[in-house]
ROKOL-891861 format. One record per residue (C-alpha): residue number from 1; residue in one letter; chain; x, y, z. Coordinates in steps of 0.25 Angstrom, whole numbers, plus 5000, padded with zeros to 4 digits. Layout:
! residues N
n res chain c1 c2 c3
NUM a A X Y Z
...
//
This chain:
! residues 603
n res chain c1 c2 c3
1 x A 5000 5000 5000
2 x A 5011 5011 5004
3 x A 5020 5006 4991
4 x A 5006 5011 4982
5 x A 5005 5023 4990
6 x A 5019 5027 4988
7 x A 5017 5024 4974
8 x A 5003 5032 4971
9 x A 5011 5045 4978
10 x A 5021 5043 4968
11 x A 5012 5041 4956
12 x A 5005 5051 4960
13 x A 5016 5060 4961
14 x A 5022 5058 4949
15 x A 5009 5060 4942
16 x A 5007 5074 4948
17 x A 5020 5077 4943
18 x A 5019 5074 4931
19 x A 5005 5081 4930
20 x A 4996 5082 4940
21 x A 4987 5091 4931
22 x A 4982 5079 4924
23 x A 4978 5072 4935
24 x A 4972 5083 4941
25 x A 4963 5085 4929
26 x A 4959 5072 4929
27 x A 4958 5068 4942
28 x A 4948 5082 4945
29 x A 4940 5078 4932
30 x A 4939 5063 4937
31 x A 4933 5068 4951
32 x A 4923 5078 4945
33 x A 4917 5068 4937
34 x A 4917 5058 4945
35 x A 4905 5066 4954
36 x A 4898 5063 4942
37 x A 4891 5051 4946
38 x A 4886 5054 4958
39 x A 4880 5066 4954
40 x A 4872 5061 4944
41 x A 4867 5050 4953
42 x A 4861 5061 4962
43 x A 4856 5070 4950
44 x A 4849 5056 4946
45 x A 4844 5055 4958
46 x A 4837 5069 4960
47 x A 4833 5068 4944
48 x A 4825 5054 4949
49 x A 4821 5061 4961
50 x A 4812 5073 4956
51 x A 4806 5061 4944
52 x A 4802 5052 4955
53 x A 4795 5064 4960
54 x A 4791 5069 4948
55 x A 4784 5055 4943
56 x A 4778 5050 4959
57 x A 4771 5065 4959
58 x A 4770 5072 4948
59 x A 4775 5085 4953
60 x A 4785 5095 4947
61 x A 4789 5097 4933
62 x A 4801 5090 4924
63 x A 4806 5102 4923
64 x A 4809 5103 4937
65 x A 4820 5090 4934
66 x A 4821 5094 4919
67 x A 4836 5102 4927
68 x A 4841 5090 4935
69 x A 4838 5081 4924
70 x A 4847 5087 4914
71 x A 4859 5090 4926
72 x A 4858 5072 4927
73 x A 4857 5071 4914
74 x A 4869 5080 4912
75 x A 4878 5075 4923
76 x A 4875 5061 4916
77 x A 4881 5064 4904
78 x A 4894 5068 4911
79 x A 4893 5058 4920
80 x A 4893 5049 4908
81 x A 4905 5057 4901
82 x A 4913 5057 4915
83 x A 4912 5043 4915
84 x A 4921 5042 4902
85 x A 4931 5050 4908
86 x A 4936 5036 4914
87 x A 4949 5031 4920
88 x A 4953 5025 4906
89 x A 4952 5041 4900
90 x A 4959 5047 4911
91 x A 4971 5036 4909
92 x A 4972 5040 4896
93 x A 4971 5056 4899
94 x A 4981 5055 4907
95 x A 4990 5045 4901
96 x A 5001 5055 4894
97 x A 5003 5063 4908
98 x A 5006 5051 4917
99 x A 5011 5039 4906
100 x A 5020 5047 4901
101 x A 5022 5056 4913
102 x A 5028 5042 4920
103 x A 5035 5038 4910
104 x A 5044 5050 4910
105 x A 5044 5048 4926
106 x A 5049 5035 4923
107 x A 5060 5040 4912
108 x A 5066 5052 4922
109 x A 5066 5041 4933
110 x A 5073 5030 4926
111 x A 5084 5041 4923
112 x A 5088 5044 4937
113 x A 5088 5030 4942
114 x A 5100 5022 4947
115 x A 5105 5014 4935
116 x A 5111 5004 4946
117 x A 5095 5003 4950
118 x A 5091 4999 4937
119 x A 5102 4988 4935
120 x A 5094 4979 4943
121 x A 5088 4968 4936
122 x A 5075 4968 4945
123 x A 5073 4982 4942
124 x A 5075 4982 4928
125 x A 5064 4970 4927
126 x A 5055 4980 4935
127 x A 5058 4991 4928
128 x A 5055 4986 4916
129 x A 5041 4980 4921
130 x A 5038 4993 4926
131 x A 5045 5006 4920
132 x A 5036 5008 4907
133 x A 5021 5007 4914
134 x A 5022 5024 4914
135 x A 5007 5021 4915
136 x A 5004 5017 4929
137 x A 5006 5032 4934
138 x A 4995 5036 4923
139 x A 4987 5023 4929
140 x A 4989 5029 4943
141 x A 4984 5043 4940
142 x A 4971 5039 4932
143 x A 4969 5027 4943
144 x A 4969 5040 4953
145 x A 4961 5049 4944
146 x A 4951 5040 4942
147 x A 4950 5035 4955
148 x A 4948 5048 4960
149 x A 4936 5050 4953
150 x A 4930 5038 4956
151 x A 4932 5040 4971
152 x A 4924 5052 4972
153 x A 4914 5046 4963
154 x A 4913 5036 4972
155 x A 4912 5044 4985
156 x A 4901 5052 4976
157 x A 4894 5041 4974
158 x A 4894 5037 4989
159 x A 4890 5049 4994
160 x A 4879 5050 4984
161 x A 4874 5036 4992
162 x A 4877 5042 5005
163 x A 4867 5053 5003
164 x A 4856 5041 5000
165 x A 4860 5030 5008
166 x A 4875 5028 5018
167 x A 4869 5012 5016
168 x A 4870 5016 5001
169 x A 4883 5022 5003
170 x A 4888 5012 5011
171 x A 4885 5000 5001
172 x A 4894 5008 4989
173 x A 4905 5013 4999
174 x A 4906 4998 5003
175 x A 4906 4993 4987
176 x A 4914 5004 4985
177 x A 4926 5002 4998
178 x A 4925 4986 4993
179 x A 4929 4987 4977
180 x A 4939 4998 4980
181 x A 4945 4987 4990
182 x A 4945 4976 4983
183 x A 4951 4983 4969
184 x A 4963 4987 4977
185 x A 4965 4974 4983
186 x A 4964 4967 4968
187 x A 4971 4978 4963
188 x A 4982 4973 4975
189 x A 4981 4959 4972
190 x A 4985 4961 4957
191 x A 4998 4968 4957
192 x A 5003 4956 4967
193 x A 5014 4950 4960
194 x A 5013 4958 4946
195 x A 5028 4963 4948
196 x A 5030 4946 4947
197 x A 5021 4946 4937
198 x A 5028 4957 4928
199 x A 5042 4950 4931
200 x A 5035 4937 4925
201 x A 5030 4943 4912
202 x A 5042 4951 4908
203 x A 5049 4936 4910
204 x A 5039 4929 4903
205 x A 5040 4939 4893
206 x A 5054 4937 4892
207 x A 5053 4924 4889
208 x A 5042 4923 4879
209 x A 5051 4933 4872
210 x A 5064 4926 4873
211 x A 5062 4918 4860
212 x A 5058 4931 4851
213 x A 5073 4935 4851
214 x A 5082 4928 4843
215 x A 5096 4926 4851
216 x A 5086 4923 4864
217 x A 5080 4912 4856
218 x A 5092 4907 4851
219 x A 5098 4906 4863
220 x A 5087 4897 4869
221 x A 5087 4888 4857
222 x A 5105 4888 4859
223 x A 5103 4884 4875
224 x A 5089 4878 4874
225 x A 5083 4887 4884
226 x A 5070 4886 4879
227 x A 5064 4879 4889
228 x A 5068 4887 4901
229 x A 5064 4898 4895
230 x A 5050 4893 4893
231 x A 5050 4891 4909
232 x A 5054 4905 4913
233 x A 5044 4909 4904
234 x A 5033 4900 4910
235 x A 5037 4903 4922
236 x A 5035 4918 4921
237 x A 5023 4916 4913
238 x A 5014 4906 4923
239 x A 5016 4918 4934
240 x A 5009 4927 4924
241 x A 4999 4917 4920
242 x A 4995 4915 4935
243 x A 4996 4930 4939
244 x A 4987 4934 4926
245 x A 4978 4924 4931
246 x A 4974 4930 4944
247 x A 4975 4943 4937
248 x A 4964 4939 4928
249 x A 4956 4932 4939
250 x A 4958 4944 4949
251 x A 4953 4953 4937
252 x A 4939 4946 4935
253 x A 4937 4943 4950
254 x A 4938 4961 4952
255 x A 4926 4964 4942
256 x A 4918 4953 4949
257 x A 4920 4955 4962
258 x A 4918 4971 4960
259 x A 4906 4967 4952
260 x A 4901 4960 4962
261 x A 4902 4969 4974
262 x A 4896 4977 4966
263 x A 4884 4972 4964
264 x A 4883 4968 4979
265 x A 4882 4982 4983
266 x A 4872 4985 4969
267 x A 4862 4975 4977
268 x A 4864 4980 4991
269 x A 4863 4995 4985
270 x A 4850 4991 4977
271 x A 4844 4983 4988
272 x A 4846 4993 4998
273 x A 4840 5005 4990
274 x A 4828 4995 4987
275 x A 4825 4993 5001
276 x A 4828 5009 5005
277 x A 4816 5011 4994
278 x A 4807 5001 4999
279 x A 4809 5009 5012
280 x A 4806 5022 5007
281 x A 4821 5025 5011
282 x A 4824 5029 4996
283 x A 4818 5032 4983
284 x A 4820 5029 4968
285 x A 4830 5040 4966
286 x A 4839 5036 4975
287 x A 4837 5022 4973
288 x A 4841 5024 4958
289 x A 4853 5035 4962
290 x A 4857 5021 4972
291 x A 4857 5011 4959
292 x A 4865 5023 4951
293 x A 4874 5025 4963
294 x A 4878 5010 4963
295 x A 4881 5010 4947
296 x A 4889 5023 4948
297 x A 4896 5018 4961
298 x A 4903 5005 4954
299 x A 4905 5014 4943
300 x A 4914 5022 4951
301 x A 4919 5010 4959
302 x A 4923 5003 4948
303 x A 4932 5014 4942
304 x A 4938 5016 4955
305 x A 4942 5001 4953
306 x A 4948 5003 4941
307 x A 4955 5015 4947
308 x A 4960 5008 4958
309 x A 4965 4996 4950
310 x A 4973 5006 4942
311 x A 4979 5015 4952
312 x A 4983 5001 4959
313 x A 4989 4996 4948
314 x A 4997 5008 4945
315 x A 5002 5009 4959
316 x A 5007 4995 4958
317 x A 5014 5000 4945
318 x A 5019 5012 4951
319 x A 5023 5007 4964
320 x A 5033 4998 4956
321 x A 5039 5009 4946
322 x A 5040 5017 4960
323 x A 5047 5007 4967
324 x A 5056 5002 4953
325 x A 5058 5017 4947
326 x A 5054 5028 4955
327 x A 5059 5022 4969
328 x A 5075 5018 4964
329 x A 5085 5025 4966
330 x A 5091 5035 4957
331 x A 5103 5038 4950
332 x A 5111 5049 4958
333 x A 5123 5059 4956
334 x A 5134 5059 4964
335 x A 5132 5068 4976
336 x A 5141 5079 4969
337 x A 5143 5077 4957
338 x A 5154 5081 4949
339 x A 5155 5090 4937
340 x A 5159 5083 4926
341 x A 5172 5089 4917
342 x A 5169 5084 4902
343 x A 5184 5090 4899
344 x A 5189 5078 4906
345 x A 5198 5071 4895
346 x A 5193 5057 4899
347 x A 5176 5055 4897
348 x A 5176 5039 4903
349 x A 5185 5032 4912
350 x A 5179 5017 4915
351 x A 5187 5011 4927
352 x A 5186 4997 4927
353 x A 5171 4997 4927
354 x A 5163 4986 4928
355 x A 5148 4986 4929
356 x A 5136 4976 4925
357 x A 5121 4979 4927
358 x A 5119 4967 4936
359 x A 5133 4968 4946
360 x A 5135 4954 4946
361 x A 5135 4953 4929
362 x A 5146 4964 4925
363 x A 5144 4970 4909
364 x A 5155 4980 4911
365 x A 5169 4973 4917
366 x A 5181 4982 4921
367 x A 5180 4993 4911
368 x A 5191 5003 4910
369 x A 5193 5013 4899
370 x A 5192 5030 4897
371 x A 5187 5038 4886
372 x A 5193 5051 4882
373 x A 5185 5063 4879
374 x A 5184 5064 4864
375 x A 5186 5049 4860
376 x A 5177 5041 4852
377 x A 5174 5027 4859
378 x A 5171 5015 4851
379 x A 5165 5005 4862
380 x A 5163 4990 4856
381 x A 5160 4976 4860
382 x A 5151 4965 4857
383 x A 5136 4966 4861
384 x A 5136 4964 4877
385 x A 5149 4970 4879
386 x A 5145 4980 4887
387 x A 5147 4992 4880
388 x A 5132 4999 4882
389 x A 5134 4996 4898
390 x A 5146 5004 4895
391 x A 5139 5014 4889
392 x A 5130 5015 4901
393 x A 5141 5017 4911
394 x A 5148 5028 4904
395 x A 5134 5033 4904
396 x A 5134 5033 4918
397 x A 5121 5025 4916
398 x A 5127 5013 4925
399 x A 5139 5013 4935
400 x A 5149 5004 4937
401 x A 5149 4991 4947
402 x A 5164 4994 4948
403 x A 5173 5004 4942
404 x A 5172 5017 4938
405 x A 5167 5026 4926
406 x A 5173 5041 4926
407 x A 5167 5051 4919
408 x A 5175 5065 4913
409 x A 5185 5060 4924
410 x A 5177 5057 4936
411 x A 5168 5046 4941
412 x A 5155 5045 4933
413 x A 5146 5046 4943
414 x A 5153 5057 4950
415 x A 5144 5065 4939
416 x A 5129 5068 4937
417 x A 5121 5058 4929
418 x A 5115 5068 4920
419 x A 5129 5076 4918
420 x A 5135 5063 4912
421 x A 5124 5062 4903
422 x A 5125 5075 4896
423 x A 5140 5071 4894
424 x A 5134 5060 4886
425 x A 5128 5057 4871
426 x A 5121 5043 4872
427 x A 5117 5034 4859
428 x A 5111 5021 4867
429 x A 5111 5008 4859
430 x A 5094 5007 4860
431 x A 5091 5019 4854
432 x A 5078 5026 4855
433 x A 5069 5034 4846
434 x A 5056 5042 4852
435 x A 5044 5043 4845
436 x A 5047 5057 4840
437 x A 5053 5065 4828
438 x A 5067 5060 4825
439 x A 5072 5077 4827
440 x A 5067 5073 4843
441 x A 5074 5059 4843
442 x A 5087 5065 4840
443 x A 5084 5079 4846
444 x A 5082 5071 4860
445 x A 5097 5069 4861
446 x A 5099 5083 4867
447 x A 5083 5088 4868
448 x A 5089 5102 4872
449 x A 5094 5103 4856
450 x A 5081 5095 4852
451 x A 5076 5109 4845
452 x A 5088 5109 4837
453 x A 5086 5104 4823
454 x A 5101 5106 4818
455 x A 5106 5099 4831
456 x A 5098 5086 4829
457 x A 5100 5087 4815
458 x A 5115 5087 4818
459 x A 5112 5075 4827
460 x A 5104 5068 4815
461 x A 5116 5070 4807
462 x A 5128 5065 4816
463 x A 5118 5053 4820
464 x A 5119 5049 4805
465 x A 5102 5050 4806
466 x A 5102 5059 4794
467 x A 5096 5048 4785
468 x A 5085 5043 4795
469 x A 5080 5058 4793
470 x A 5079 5059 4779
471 x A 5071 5048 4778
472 x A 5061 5052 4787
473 x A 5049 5059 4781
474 x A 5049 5072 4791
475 x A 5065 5070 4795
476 x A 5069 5074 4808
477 x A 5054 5075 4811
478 x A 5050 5062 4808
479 x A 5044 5055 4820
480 x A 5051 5043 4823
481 x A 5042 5031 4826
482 x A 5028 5026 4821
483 x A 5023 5023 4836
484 x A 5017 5039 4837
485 x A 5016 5045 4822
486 x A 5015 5036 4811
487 x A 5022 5044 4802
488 x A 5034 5042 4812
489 x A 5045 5032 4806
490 x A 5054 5020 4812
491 x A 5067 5023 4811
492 x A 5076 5009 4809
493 x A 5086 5005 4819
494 x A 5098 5012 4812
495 x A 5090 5024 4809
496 x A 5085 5025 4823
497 x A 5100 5025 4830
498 x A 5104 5036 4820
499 x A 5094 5043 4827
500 x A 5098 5041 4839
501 x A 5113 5042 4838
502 x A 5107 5055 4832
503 x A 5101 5059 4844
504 x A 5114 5056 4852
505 x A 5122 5066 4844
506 x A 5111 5077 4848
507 x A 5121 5076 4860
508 x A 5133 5087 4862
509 x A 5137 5078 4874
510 x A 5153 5076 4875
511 x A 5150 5060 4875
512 x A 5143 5051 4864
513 x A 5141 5037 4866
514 x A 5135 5028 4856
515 x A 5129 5015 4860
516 x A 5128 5005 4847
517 x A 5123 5018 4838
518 x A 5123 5010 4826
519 x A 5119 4995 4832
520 x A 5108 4996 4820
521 x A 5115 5002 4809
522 x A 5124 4992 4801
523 x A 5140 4991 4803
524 x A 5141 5001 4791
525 x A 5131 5010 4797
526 x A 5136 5010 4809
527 x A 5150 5014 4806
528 x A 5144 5027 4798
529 x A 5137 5028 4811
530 x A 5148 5028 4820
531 x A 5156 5037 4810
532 x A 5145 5047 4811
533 x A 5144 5048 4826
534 x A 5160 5048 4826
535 x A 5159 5062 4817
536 x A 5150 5069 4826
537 x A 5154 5065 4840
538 x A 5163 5078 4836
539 x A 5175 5074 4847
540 x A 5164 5071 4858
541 x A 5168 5057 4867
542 x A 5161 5045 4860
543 x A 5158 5029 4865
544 x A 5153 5022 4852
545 x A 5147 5008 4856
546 x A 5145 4996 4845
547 x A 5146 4981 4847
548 x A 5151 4984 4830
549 x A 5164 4989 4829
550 x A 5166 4994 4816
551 x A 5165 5010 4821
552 x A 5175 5007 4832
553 x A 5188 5012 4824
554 x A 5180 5024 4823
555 x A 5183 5027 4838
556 x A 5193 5031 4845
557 x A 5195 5021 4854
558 x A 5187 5008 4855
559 x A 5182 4999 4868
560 x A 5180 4986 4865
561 x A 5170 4977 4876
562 x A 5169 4963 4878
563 x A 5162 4956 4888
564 x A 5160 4968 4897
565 x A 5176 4972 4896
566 x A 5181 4983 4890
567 x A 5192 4973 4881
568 x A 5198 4984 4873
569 x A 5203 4999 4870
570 x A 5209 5004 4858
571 x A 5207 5010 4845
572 x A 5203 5003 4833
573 x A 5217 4999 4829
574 x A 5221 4995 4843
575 x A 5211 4987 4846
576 x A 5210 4979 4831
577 x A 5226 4979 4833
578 x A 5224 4973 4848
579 x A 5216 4960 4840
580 x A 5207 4958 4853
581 x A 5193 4961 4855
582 x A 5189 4972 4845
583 x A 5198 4969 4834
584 x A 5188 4953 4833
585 x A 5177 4962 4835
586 x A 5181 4970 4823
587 x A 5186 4962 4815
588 x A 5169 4953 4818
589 x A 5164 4966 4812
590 x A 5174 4971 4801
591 x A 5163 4963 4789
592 x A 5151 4972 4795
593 x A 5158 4986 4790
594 x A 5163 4988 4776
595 x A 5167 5003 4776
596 x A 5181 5005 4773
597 x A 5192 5002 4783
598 x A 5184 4993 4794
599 x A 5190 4980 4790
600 x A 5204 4986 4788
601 x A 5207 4980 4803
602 x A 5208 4965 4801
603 x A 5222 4962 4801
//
């Protein structure tokens, strides 16, 4: 109970500062129309009042009614539109606010959480059970809306069967106390064990996906794994099966029960208004506004139901992103940080580094070298080498188990976060292009030049994008992607890294590094690639990475990983004259290039 609390004060905080005007709009236009009901059962009431009259005696004129008649039939009408302004149209009016509102809570979170945090594997499976439903706050906020407006229908309702009857009263305060009870307690019972239950469907998913890739399948076939595979997967999938079981039956067990309960206190309502008539202890009107009552009662109820599921749901999924994302801890600076002296000569220093995401498994081993400001960097080594988790500590994304990486000089960590990150140009190996025009997908890489046509189209050009845009029917603005405009277009694989190396060059940061920029361009390609981004780094510091070594001879000095080692240093023809790692890895890849002057090196 405390841990949902906690986390209904944080959702609710989030979403009054994200916009609290929203909520406020809806949340004041739920509870005005939410009166609604119960006036028009007491208009009704008055209206059958003065016809009973009318018909038992004769006396008075329609036109004496002729004004109330019209003021029911009105409040009908909006009380017949009110009812469309329903919980599923309130989710959906408030959607872009807190769906997205969330999300970005979620993307400004992640950034100033430990890495060190996130390197656990039990976090990792959580987080990505848990970090994309951006919608549970936007449940929360219309669960809260709504039932909101339902409550003080409700209590409208009761108070309009007060002033008849407290037995009346009574009867719909117990129906109502009862359903609101027993929704909670099914609401509780259902979120039991769904964290296990999640676990087992990712796995189960994992497995009935296995076959799909090809070096996974061939694998099983090689080691003939195939049967243990089918009993992890029937494992995870028989807790499913049992868990969706009780689900379903808990689902059709609610409406009954609610029905039930409901027309239980239908009878004892009717029965009792029949015997207060027979008494002479109430007339027709009031015995009809009773019967209205009851109908409008369970409408009400059963919306607050349907609130309360919702809200309880969303506090489950809340309390878990609260307790995995919004509760660990965060990356901090040093106490004092220092300044940092970019006219230091020497950029990177490694010191026998050594560092792997789980402590006990090592990716990095006893890495020593430096990088002097100005040199062009080739980093190369087989798929698995390690090089991106290189990438990620000189980054200052991950720290080392042991060792030490210096920075301008000084301890990387002696520095602020974010003043390492302006030093820095980064092309990542998984690129990614946003649904928008391809001028904002390469203006993003400095959004303070974004406005600045020639700077992206300089950017364009040392990206080696320039033929992408002239095939594209608006150039620069073109929208990139089908998924919003349909005169959007797909970009290949190789198109789509030329615009995002071009975004990297949007950077005037002193450091460039390129992770695989040309993994889906062809050797060829690639080398017109590297040859390009060589030209315009225009005497910055630059780490090119490449499991394809042909643009290696292009650098200045090459770093050659195997196995998690750093195994070699050296230019091109030190390294091919040293035989060792490099020059077989060379000599594996001189067929892929036939450009002039890339085979030269076999003897």
């Amino acid at each position: 109970m405390r841990e949902k609390l906690d986390s209904a004060v944080f959702a609710f905080k989030t979403a009054w500062r994200i916009n609290k005007k929203v909520f406020l709009a809806w949340l004041t236009a739920s509870i005005v129309l939410s009166v609604l009901p119960a006036i028009v059962l007491v208009l009704n009431r008055n209206v059958i009042s003065v016809l009973s009259v009318f018909l038992a005696t004769g006396k008075g004129e329609f036109s004496d009614i002729a004004g109330s008649i019209l003021l029911l039939g009105l409040f009908i009408a909006v009380n017949g539109f009110s009812a469309r302004v329903n919980q599923d149209l309130i989710y959906m009016m408030m959607y872009d606010t807190y769906y997205y509102g969330m999300g970005e809570e979620f993307m400004n979170k992640r950034q100033k959480v430990s890495r060190e945090y996130l390197l656990d594997k039990a976090v990792r499976d959580e987080m990505q059970s848990t970090s994309m439903k951006y919608s549970t706050l936007n449940s929360f906020m219309t669960g809260l809306v709504a039932l909101s407006g339902q409550i003080i229908s409700s209590v409208s309702l009761l108070a309009v069967a007060a002033s008849v009857s407290y037995v009346i009263c009574g009867i719909a305060a117990a129906y109502m106390i009862f359903i609101v009870i027993y929704n909670i307690r099914c609401s509780d019972k259902m979120h039991e064990k769904y964290e296990i239950y999640d676990r087992a469907r990712a796995r189960a998913n994992y497995y009935q996906t296995m076959p799909k890739n090809p070096g996974l399948a061939k694998e099983v076939r090689i080691y003939e794994s195939k049967d243990d595979i089918i009993k992890q997967w029937r494992a995870a999938y028989s807790y499913i099966e049992e868990h969706d079981k009780k689900r379903s039956r808990q689902k059709s067990v609610q409406p009954f029960v609610a029905g039930l309960v409901f027309y239980l206190c239908m009878a004892a309502l009717i029965l009792y208004s029949i015997f207060a008539v027979a008494k002479g202890k109430m007339t027709a009107d009031v015995f009809l506004m009773v019967y209205s009552l009851a109908g409008s009662l369970s409408g009400a109820i059963s919306g607050m139901s349907k609130s309360i599921g919702e809200i309880s749901w969303a506090l489950f999924e809340l309390s878990r992103q609260r307790r995995l994302l919004f509760s660990a801890p965060e990356r901090k600076d040093a106490e004092d940080p220092r300044e940092l002296d970019p006219e230091c000569d020497t950029v990177y220093e490694f010191k026998n580094v050594t560092f792997g995401y789980d402590p006990q498994k090592p990716v990095l081993k006893d890495i020593s070298f430096k990088i002097k400001k100005g040199e062009n960097i080739a980093l190369v080594g087989y798929n698995g080498s390690g090089k991106t988790t290189l990438t990620n500590l000189m980054l200052d994304s991950y720290r080392p188990q042991t060792g030490e990486v210096l920075f301008y000089g000084h301890p990387i960590k002696e520095y602020r976060y974010d003043d390492v990150k302006k030093q820095i140009g980064v092309f990542f190996q998984q690129c990614f292009i946003f649904h928008s025009s391809l001028r904002d997908n390469v203006g993003y890489g400095c959004v303070e030049e974004i406005d600045n046509e020639e700077r992206i189209r300089e950017a364009i050009r040392a990206g080696g994008a320039e033929k992408v845009v002239s095939r594209l029917h608006s150039g620069i603005d073109t929208w990139l992607h089908r998924h919003i405009r349909p005169d959007g277009v797909a970009l290949s694989g190789g198109e789509a890294q030329r615009v995002c190396i071009s975004r990297t060059h949007m950077s005037a940061a002193p450091i460039m590094i390129f992770d695989e920029p040309a993994a889906a361009l062809d050797p060829i390609a690639e080398m017109e690639q590297f040859e390009e981004i060589k030209k315009k780094i225009d005497g910055r510091t630059s780490v090119l990475i490449s499991h394809r070594v042909g643009f290696a001879r292009l650098a200045d000095r090459i770093l050659v990983m195997d196995g998690g080692r750093l195994v070699e240093d050296g230019t091109h023809e030190e390294l091919m004259q040293k035989d060792g790692v490099y020059a077989r890895f060379f000599r594996e890849q001189a067929k892929w290039y036939e450009k002039e002057g890339v085979e030269d090196e076999k003897e």
